[in-house]
C-alpha positions in Angstrom: 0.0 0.0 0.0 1.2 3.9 -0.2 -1.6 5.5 1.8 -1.2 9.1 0.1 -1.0 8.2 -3.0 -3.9 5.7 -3.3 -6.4 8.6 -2.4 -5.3 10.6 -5.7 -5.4 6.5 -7.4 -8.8 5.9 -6.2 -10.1 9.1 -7.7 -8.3 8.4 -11.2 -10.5 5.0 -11.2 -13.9 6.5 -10.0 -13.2 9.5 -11.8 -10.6 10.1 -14.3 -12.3 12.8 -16.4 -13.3 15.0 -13.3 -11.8 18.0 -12.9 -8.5 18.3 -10.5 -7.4 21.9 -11.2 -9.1 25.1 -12.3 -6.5 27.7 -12.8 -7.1 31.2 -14.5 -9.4 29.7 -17.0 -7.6 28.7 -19.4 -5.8 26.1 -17.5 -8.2 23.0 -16.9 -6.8 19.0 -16.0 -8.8 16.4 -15.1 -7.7 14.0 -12.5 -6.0 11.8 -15.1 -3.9 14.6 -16.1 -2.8 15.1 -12.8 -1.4 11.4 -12.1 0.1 11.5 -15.2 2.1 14.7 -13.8 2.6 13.3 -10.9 3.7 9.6 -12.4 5.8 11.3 -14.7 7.9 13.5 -11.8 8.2 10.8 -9.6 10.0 8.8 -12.1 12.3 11.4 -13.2 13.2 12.4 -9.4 13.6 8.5 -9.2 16.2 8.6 -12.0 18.1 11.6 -10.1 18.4 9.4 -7.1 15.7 10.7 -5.0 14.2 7.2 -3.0 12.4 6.1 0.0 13.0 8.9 2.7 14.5 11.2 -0.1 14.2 14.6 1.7 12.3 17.0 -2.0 12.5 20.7 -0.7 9.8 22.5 -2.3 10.2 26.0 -2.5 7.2 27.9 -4.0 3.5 29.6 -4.7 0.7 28.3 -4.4 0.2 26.2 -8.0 -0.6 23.2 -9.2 2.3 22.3 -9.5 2.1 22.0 -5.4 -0.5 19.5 -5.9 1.3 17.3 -8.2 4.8 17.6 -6.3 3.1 16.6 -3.2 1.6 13.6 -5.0 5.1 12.5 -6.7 7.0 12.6 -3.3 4.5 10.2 -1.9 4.3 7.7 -4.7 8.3 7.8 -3.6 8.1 7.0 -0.6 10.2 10.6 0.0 9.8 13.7 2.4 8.2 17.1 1.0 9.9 19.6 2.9 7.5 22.9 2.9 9.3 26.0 2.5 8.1 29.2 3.5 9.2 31.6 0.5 9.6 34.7 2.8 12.5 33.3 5.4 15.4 35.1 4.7 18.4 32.6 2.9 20.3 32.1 5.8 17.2 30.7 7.3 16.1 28.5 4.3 19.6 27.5 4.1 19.3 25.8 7.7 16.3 23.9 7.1 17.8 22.7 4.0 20.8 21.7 6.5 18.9 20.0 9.1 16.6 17.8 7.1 19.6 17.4 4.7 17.8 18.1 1.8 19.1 16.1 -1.5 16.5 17.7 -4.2 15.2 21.4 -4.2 12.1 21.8 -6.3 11.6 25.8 -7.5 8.8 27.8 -9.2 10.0 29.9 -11.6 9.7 33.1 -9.0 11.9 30.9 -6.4 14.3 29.6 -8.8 17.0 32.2 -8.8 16.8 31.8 -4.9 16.9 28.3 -4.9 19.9 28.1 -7.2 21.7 30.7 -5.4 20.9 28.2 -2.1 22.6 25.0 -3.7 25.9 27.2 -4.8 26.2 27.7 -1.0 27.7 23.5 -1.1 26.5 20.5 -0.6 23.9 19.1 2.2 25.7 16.7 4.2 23.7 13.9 2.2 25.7 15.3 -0.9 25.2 17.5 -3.7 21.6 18.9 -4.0 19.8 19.4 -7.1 17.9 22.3 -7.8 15.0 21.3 -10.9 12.6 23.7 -12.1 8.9 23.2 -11.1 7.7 23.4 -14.1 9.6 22.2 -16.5 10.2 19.0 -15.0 6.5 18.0 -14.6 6.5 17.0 -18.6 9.8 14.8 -17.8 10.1 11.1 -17.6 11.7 8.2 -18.1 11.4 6.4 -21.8 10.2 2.8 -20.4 8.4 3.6 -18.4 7.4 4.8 -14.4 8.7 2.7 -11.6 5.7 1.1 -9.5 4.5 3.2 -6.4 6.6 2.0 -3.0 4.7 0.0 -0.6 4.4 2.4 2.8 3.0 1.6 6.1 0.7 4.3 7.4 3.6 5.5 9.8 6.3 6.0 7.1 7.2 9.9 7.8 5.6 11.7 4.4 6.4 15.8 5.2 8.6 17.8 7.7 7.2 21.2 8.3 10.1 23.5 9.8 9.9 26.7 11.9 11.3 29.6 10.8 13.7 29.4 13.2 13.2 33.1 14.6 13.9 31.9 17.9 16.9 29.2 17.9 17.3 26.0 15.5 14.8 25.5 13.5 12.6 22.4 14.5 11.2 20.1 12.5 7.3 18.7 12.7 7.3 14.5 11.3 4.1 13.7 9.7 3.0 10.5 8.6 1.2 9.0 5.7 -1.4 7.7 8.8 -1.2 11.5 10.1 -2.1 13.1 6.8 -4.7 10.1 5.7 -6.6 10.0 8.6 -6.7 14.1 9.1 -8.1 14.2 4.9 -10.8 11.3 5.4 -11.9 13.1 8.6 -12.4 16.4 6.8 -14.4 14.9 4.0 -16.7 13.6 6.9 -16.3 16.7 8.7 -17.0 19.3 6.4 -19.4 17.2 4.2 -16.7 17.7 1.7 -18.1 16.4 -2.2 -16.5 16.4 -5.9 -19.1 19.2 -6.2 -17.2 21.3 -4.1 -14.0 23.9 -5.7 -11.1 24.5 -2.9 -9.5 27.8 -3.2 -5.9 27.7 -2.8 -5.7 31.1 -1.1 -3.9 30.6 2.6 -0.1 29.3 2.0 0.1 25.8 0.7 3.9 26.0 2.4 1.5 25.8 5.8 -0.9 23.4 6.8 -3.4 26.1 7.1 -4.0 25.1 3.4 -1.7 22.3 2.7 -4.4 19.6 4.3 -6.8 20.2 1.6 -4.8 19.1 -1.3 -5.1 15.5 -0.2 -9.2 16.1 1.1 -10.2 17.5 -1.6 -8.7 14.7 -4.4 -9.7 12.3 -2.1 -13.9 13.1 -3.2 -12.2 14.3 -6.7 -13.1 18.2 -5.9 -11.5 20.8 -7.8 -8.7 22.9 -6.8 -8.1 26.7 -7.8 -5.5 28.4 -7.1 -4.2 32.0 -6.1 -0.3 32.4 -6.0 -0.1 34.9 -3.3 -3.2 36.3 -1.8 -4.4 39.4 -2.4 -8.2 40.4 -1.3 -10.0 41.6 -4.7 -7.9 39.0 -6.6 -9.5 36.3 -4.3 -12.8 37.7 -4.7 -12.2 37.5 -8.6 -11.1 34.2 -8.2 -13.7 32.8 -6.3 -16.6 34.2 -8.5 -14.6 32.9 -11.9 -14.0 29.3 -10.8 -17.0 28.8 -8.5 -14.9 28.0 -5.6 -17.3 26.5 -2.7 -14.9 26.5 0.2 -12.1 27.9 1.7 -9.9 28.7 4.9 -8.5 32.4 5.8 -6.4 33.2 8.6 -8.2 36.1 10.3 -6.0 38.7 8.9 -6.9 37.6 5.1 -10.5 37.4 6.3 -10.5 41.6 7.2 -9.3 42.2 3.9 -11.9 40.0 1.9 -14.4 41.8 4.5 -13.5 45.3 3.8 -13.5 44.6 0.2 -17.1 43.4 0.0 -17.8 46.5 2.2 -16.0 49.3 0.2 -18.1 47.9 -2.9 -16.4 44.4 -4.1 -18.9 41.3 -5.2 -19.0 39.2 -2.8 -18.9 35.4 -4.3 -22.2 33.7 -4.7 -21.0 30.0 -5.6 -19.1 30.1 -1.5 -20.6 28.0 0.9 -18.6 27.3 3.5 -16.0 29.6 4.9 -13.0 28.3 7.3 -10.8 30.0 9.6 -7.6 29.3 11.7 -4.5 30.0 12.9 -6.0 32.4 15.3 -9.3 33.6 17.6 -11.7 35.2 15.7 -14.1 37.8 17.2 -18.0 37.0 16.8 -18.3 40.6 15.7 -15.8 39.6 12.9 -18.2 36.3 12.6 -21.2 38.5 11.9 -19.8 40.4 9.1 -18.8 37.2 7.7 -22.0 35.8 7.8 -23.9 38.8 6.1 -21.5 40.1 4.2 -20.2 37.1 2.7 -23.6 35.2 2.8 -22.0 31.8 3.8 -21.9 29.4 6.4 -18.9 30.2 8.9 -16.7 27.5 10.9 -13.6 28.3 13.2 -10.9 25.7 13.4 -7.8 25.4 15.8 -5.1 23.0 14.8 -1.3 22.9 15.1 1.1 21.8 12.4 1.9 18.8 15.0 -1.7 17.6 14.9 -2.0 17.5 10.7 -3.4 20.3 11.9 -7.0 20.6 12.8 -8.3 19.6 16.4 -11.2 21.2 16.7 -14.5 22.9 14.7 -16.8 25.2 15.6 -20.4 24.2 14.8 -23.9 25.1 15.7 -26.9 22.6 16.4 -30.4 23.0 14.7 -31.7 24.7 17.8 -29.0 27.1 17.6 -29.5 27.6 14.1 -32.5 29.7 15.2 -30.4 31.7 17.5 -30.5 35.3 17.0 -27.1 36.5 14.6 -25.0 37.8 17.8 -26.0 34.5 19.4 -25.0 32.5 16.1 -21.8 34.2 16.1 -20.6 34.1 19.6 -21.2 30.3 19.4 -19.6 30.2 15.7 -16.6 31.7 17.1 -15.6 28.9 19.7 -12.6 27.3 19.2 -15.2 24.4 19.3 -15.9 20.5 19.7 -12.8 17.9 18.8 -12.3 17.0 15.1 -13.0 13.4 14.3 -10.3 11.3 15.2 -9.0 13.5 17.6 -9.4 12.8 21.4 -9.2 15.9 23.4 -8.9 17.0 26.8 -8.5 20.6 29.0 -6.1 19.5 32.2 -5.2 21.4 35.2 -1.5 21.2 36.7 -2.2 17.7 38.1 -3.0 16.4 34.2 -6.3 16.1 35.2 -9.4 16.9 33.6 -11.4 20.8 34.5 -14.7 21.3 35.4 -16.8 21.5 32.4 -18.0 25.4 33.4 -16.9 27.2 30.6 -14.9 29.0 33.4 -12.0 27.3 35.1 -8.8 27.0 32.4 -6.5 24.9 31.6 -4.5 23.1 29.1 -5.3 21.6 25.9 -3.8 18.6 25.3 -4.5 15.8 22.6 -4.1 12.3 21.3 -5.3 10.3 17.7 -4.1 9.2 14.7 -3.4 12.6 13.6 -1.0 13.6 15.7 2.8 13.7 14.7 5.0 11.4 15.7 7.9 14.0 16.9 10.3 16.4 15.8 13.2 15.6 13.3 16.0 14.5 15.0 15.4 16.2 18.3 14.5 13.7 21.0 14.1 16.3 23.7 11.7 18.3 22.1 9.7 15.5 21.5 9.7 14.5 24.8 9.1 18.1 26.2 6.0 17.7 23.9 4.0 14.9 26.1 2.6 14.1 29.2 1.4 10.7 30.5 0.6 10.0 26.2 -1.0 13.4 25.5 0.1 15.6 23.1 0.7 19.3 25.2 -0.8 21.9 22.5 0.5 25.0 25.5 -2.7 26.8 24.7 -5.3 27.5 27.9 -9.0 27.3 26.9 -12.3 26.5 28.8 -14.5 23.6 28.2 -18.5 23.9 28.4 -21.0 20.8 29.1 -21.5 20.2 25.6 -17.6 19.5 24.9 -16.9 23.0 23.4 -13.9 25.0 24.0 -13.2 28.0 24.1 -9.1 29.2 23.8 -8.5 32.4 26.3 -4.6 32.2 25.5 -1.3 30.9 24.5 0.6 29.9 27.8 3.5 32.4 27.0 0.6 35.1 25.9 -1.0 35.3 29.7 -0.5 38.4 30.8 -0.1 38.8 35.0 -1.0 42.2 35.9 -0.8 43.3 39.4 -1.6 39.3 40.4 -4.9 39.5 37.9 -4.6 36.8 34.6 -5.1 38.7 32.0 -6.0 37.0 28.5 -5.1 38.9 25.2 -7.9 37.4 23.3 -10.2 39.0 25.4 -8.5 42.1 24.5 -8.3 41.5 21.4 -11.7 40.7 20.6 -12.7 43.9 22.5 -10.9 46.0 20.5 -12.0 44.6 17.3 -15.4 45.0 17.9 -14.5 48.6 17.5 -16.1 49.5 13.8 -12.4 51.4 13.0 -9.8 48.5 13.4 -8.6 46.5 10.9 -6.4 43.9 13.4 -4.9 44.0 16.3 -2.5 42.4 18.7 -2.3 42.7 22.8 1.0 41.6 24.5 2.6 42.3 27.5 5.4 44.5 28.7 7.4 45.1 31.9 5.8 47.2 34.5 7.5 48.4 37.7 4.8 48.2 40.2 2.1 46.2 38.3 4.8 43.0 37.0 3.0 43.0 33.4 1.2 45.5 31.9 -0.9 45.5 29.0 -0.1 46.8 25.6 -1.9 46.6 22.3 -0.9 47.4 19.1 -3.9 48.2 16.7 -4.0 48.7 12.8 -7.2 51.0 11.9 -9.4 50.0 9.3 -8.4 52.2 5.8 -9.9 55.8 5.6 -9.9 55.8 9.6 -8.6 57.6 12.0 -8.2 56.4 15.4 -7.8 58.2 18.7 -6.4 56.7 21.9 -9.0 58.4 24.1 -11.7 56.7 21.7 -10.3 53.2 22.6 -10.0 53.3 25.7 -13.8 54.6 26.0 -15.0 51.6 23.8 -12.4 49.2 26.3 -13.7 50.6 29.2 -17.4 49.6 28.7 -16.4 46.2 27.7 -14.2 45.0 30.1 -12.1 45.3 34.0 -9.9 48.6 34.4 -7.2 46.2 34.9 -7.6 44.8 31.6 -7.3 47.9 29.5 -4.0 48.7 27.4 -1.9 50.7 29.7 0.5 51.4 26.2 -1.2 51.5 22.8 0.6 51.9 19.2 -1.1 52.6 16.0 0.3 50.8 13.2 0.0 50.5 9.7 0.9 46.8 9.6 1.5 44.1 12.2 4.7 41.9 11.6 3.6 38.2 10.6 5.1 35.0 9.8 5.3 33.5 6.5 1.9 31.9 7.3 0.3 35.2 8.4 0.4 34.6 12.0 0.8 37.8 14.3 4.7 37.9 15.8 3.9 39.2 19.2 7.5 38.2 20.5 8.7 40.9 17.5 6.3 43.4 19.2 7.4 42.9 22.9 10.8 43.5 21.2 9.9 46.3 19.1 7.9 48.0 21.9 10.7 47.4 24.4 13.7 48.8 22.3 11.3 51.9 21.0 11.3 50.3 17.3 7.6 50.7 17.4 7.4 54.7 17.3 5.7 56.9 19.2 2.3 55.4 21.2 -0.8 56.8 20.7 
């Protein structure tokens, strides 16, 4: 068996003449195109060397060629190795280093980098060849493709590195099992069909979008495709190719949002909107269900869980609900993902009251859950307690087995002996009609240990005054919750997969990089 690759095998013989791939228009292939593609660069990587547990660096946009790269590695029996396109070369270079990367696959708008990468030497597993995305996806061999490699579900299939930011860059192991079991899940889950058009949109270098490529061709779906996101071009894209469904990390949601709002179409084929990699507010949740006209789901997932581990969801009573109701329930970090089995532990590693009020930890254990981190015992270890999988973010749980995340452990704030959780904040400040995004953090304070700072982007065409905020804070939430400092910004710094760096603003805010506060 090769677990990955028989879902994209399975839907060549239900299916052949559906279509895989709907990009720009012009650009259509049906599922039997697509194995070809794939067939066809899996033997030529073969006849390069590249074998079982060949580490393929893939450095580019989102594309199909993604899809069929993905496809080829697992027929190998090799490693993708995800890169984020936006490190810096000294830190691609070091992921290339650790996981000892023998091939590096390019888009043509990553090639340059990627060859300039490989003239820095050799990987310790010897020299690395640097192909062309694109060009190699009509190469073969002339007699013929090698058979796919027999796998057993827990045969690593992807690393997905940090960016390093922080120290050595460390390395999540996925599994064929991991990755199976997480895209047959989301088919149940989300009611997934080979009606339904993905849309590429969030990074496919993350597994904020990454998941889908295998859910979707596993119920022979189509996939569209946006190289770098970019609000009116994902409107434009939705409404060409019909696209059904879709994750957006909060940030790319706003954008979509103020789009419609300042006079954009909003898409009419969209059913189904997804969002991670962050709390969402439920007045964010509202706009998305009137303004976008589609159903709304919140998911929370880490890269070590394949990634999703939970998804908001309402009941047919709550259907009923009135829309602030709706959305306060919508955005819940919500009930465990199938397969997933999912606890919130005090100290002790024992379960909390289901009261929606006392905190804890998250932790987890299923089939989707990685195996470790490349090479680095110790962290894997660090990672588990008593069998669970330690996630290190705080949440409630309510009776019906929703949670609710108030935190990242090293995001509690501890103000003058009060907890203080930046979501809160944050979702505070957001319901304020003038910002765009914003992220709450804490600083050093002499008498108080921690204060409370925010940083806050106003919507475009704004303007924003501190004594404003505070006003809308103040009839929201404790006087010991407000931000003491407040910046306005035009942008927030991010990570390649659009998460908020709030260790770059404690830094920033500490060494005066962030200007003048409000």
């Amino acid at each position: 068996m090769n677990p990955l690759w028989e879902l994209l095998e399975a839907t060549c013989e239900r299916q052949p003449e559906a279509c895989a791939v709907r990009e720009g228009g012009a650009s259509r292939w049906t599922y039997a195109e697509a194995r070809r593609r794939a067939v066809a660069l899996a033997a030529h990587l073969r006849e390069l060397g590249a074998v079982r547990d060949t580490r393929i660096a893939l450095l580019a946009d989102n594309r199909a060629e993604v899809l069929v790269a993905s496809f080829a590695a697992a027929r190998l029996g090799a490693l993708l190795v995800p890169l984020n396109p936006r490190l810096a070369s000294p830190e691609l270079a070091a992921i290339l280093e650790l996981a000892e990367c023998q091939v590096l696959l390019a888009d043509g708008a990553h090639l340059a980098t990627a060859r300039a990468l490989a003239d820095r030497g050799p990987s310790p597993a010897g020299e690395r060849a640097v192909l062309a995305l694109e060009e190699e996806l009509g190469k073969g061999p002339a007699d013929g493709p090698p058979p796919a490699v027999d796998l057993p579900l827990d045969a690593p299939a992807q690393l997905y590195f940090t960016s390093g930011t922080t120290g050595q860059p460390k390395g999540v192991i996925l599994t064929h099992g991991n990755i199976r079991s997480h895209a047959l899940a989301a088919v149940e889950a989300l009611g997934l069909t080979d009606s339904d058009t993905w849309g590429h949109f969030a990074p496919m270098f993350h597994l904020a979008d990454a998941w889908a490529t295998f859910a979707v061709t596993a119920v022979a779906g189509a996939h569209a495709f946006l190289p770098r996101f970019e609000a009116a071009a994902c409107l434009e894209l939705c409404s060409r190719e019909g696209v059904t469904l879709t994750n957006l990390v909060p940030t790319m949601l706003q954008r979509v949002l103020a789009a419609v709002e300042d006079g954009a179409a909003a898409p009419q084929s969209l059913r189904l909107c997804l969002s991670g990699g962050a709390p969402i507010a439920p007045a964010v949740v509202e706009r998305i269900l009137t303004t976008l006209g589609c159903a709304y789901r919140q998911t929370y997932g880490l890269t070590e869980t394949s990634p999703y581990l939970t998804l908001s969801g309402l009941t047919a009573e709550e259907e009923r609900l009135p829309l602030a109701q709706r959305a306060l329930r919508l955005a819940r970090t919500g009930a465990a993902f199938p397969t997933v089995e999912l606890r919130v532990v005090d100290e002790r590693n024992q379960p909390v009251p289901a009261d929606d009020r006392t905190v804890g930890e998250i932790v987890v254990r299923g089939p989707t859950v990685s195996p470790g981190y490349w090479r680095n015992p110790d962290a894997t270890a660090a990672s588990r307690r008593g069998g669970w999988f330690r996630t290190g973010d705080l949440a409630t749980v309510d009776a019906t087995g929703s949670v609710l995340i108030v935190d990242r452990l090293k995001d509690l704030i501890l103000s003058g002996g009060e907890n203080v959780y930046s979501i809160e904040v944050e979702a505070v400040l957001l319901a304020h009609a003038g910002v765009l995004e914003c992220a709450v953090f804490a600083l050093p304070h002499p008498d108080l240990g921690e204060c409370v700072a925010a940083a806050v982007v106003p919507r475009v065409g704004r303007t924003l005054e501190r004594a404003e905020l505070e006003e809308h804070c103040r009839a929201r939430i404790a006087g010991y919750k407000l931000p003491r400092r407040l910046w306005l910004l035009a942008e927030l710094p991010r990570t390649g997969s659009g998460k908020i760096r709030k260790a770059a603003l404690r830094e920033q805010a500490a060494s005066g990089g962030l200007g003048p506060e409000a």
